[in-house]
C-alpha positions as CSV (number, residue, x, y, z in Angstrom):
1,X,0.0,0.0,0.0
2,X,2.4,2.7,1.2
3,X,4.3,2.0,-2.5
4,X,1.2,2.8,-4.4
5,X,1.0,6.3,-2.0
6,X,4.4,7.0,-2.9
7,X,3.7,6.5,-6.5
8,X,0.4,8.4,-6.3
9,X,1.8,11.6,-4.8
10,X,4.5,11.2,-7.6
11,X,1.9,11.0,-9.8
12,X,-0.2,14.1,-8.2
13,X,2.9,16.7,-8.5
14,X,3.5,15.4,-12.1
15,X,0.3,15.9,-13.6
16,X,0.3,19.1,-11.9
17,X,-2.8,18.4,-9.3
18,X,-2.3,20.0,-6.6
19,X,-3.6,23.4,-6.8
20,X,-3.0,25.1,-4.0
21,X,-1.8,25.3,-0.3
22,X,-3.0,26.3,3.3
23,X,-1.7,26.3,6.6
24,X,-4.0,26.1,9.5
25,X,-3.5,26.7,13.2
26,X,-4.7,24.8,15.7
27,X,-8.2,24.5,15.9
28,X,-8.9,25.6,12.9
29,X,-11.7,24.1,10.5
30,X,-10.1,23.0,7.1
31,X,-14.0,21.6,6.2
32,X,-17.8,22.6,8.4
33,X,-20.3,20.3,8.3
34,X,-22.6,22.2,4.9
35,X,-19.6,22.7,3.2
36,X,-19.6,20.8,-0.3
37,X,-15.5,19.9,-0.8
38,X,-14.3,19.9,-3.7
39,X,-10.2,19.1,-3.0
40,X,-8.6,16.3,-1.1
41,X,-5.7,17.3,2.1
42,X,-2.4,16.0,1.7
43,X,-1.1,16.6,4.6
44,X,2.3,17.8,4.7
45,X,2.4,18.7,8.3
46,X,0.5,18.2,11.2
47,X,-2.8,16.1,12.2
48,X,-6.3,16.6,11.1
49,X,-9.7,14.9,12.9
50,X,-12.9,14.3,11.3
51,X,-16.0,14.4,13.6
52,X,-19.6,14.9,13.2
53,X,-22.1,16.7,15.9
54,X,-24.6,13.5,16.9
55,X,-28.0,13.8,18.2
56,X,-27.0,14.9,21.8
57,X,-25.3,17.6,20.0
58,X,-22.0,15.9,21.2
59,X,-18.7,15.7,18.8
60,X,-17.6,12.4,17.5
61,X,-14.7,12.2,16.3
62,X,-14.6,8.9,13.4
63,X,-11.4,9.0,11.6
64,X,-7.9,10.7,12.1
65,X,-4.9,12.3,9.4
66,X,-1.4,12.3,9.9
67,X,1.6,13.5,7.8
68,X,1.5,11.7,4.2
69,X,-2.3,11.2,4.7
70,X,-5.2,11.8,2.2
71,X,-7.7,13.3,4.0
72,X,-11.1,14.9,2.8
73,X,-15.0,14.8,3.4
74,X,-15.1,11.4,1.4
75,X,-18.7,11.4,0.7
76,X,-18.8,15.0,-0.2
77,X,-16.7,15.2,-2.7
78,X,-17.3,11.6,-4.3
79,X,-21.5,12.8,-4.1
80,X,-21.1,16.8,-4.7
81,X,-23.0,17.2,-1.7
82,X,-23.2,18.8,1.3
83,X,-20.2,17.6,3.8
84,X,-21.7,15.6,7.3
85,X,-18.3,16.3,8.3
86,X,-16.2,18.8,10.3
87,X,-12.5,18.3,9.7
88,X,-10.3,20.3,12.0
89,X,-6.7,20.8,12.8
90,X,-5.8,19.6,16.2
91,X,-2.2,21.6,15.8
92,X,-0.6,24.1,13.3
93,X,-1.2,22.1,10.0
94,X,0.0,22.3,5.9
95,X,-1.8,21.0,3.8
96,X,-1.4,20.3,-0.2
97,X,-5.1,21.2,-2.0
98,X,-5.4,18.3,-4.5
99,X,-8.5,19.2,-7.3
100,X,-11.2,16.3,-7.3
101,X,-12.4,17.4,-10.8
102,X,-8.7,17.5,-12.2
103,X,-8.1,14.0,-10.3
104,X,-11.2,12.4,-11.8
105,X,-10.2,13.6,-15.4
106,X,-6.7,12.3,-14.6
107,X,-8.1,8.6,-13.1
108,X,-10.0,8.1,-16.2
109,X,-7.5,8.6,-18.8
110,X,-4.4,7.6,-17.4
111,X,-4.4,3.4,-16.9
112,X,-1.7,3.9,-13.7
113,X,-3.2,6.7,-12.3
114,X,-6.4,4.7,-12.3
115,X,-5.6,1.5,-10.7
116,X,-3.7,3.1,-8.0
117,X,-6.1,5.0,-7.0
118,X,-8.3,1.9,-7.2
119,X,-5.9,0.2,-4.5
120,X,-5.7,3.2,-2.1
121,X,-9.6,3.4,-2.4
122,X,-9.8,-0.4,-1.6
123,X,-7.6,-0.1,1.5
124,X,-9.6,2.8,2.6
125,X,-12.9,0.6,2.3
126,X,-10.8,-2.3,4.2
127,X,-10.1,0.3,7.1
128,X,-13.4,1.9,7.5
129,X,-14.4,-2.2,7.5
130,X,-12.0,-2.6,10.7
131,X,-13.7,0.6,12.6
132,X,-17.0,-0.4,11.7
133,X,-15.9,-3.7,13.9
134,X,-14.5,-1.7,16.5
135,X,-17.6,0.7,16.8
136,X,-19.5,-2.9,17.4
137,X,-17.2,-4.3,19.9
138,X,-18.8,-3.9,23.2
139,X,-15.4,-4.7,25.2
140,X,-13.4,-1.1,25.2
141,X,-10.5,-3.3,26.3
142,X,-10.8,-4.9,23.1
143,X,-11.7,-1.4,21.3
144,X,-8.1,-0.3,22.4
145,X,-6.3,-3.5,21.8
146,X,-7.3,-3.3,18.1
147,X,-7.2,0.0,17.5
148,X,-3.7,0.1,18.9
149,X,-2.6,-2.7,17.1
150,X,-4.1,-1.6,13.3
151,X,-2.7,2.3,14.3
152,X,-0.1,2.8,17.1
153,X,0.7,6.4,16.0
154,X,-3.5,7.4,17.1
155,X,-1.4,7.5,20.4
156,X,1.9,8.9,19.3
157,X,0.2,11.9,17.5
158,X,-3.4,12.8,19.0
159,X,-4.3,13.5,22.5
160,X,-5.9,11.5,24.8
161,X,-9.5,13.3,25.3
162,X,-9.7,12.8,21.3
163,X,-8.7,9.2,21.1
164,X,-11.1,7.9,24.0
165,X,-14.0,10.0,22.1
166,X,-12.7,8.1,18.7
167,X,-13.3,4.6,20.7
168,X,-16.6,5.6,22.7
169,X,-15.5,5.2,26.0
170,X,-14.3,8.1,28.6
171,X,-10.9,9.6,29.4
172,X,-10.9,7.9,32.8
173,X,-11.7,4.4,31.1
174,X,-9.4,5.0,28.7
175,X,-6.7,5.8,31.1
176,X,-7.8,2.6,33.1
177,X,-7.6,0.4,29.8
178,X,-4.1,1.4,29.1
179,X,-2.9,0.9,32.5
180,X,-4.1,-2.5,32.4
């Protein structure tokens, strides 16, 4: 996988892609929930969370970006619609704007482009497969355990408030769980 990445970023600066670039401080919103995307994140610097405001009008947060990561509103910009999403900067972050029109021109009339792509979107599908289990697993124990295992730099890179938010349980649990 990380070869294809490698080759796709390649790829991205020599079809001339990305179009643009932003840094944003700590806190800052890169996408608000309404917002239709239309540009994926490569982040150059810095970590990014996704989270979306449930019916308690709590945050929860569902996916994390780190340096080297693609990171977007997935189903905004693959459905031109409104984003569900807020993604926000949880330090000072850079960013490389990638266009989604110029990418989809790009993945349909370049072979390489198009089945690496194709490989990065299957191992996103396989990843959102393993949090869907994790959501589902009652045990936070296990919750941890896994999450740990599939993504030990969660713990290197975000704080802790965040990561026991991303696995449902609270700080105090998830302090327990790691002592344990």
């Amino acid at each position: 996988m990380m070869s294809d990445v490698d080759t796709f970023k390649k790829l991205l600066i020599e079809h001339q892609l990305i179009v643009g670039e932003r840094t944003f401080l700590k806190d800052e919103f890169l996408i608000k929930a309404g917002d239709v995307v239309y540009f994926l994140n490569w982040i150059e610097k810095g970590s990014v969370r996704a989270f979306f405001i449930n019916e308690k009008e709590e945050e929860q947060n569902v996916r994390f970006g780190y340096i080297g990561d693609l990171f977007t509103s997935v189903k905004s910009v693959f459905l031109n619609q409104p984003s569900d999403l807020y993604l926000q900067a949880l330090k000072k972050t850079k960013v490389h704007l990638i266009s989604v029109e110029k990418l989809k021109s790009i993945i349909q009339s370049n072979e390489v482009f198009s089945q690496i792509w194709i490989n990065i979107i299957q191992y996103l599908v396989c990843q959102q497969m393993d949090r869907e289990m994790d959501l589902l697993t009652n045990d936070p124990k296990l919750r941890y355990e896994r999450v740990l295992e599939r993504s030990p730099q969660l713990f290197q890179e975000i704080s802790s408030k965040h990561i026991a938010n991303y696995l449902r349980m609270t700080p105090e649990t998830l302090s327990r769980v790691r002592k344990s």
